[in-house]
C-alpha positions, 0 to 999 in steps of 0.5 A, spaced: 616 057 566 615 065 564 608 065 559 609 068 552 603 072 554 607 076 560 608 081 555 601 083 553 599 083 561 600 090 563 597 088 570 600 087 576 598 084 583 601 083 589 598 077 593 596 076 600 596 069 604 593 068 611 599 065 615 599 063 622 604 064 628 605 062 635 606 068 639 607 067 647 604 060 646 598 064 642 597 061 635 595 068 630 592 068 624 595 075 620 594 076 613 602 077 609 605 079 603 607 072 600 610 076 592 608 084 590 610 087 582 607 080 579 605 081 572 597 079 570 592 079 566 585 081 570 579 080 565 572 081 567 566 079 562 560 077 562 556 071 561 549 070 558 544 064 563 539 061 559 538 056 563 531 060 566 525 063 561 528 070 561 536 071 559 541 074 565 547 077 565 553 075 570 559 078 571 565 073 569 572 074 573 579 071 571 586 072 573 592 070 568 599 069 570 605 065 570 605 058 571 611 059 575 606 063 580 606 062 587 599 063 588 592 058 592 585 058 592 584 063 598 589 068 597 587 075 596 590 079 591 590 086 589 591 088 582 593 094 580 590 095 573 595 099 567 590 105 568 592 106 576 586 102 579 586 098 584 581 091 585 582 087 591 580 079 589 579 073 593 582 068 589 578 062 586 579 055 583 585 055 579 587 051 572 593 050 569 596 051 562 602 049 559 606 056 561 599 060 565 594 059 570 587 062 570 584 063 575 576 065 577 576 070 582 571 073 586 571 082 587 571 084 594 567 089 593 561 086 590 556 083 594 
């Protein structure tokens, strides 16, 4: 079922899932584009930790779409946000809603 939230999502991912496959009696992992063009909402924020004397910040990571997306924890995907940049995330635990799914999802990039 398409998400009425589709139309707000001005993002678009591509996603990635390691495979394997027996080439020669030798068993290889590749990383293959399972779906590419598919609309999403990338949102970060931030999160305040009172649980220590002093207040931090963390960096909060979320990824909406569809709940009729095909997507797992551990895929990778590349989003493309509706200003042309592009983030490469690594795809958390997942929760699913009526007509989306929202996943946490880890940058790449960040250490």
């Amino acid at each position: 079922m398409r998400s009425p939230l589709e139309r707000l999502w001005k993002d678009k991912m591509d996603i990635y899932r390691w495979e394997e496959e027996i080439v020669n009696k030798v068993t290889k992992s590749k990383e293959k584009l399972q779906h590419s063009d598919v609309k999403c909402h990338y949102s970060q924020g931030s999160l305040t930790d009172t649980g220590e004397e002093v207040p931090t910040l963390k960096n909060s990571h979320m990824l909406f779409c569809s709940a009729d997306t095909d997507i797992l924890e551990g895929d990778k995907v590349i989003v493309t946000q509706r200003n042309g940049k592009k983030v490469t995330l690594t795809v958390g635990e997942g929760f699913a809603y009526f007509s989306s799914l929202q996943f946490s999802v880890k940058r790449d990039d960040t250490a």
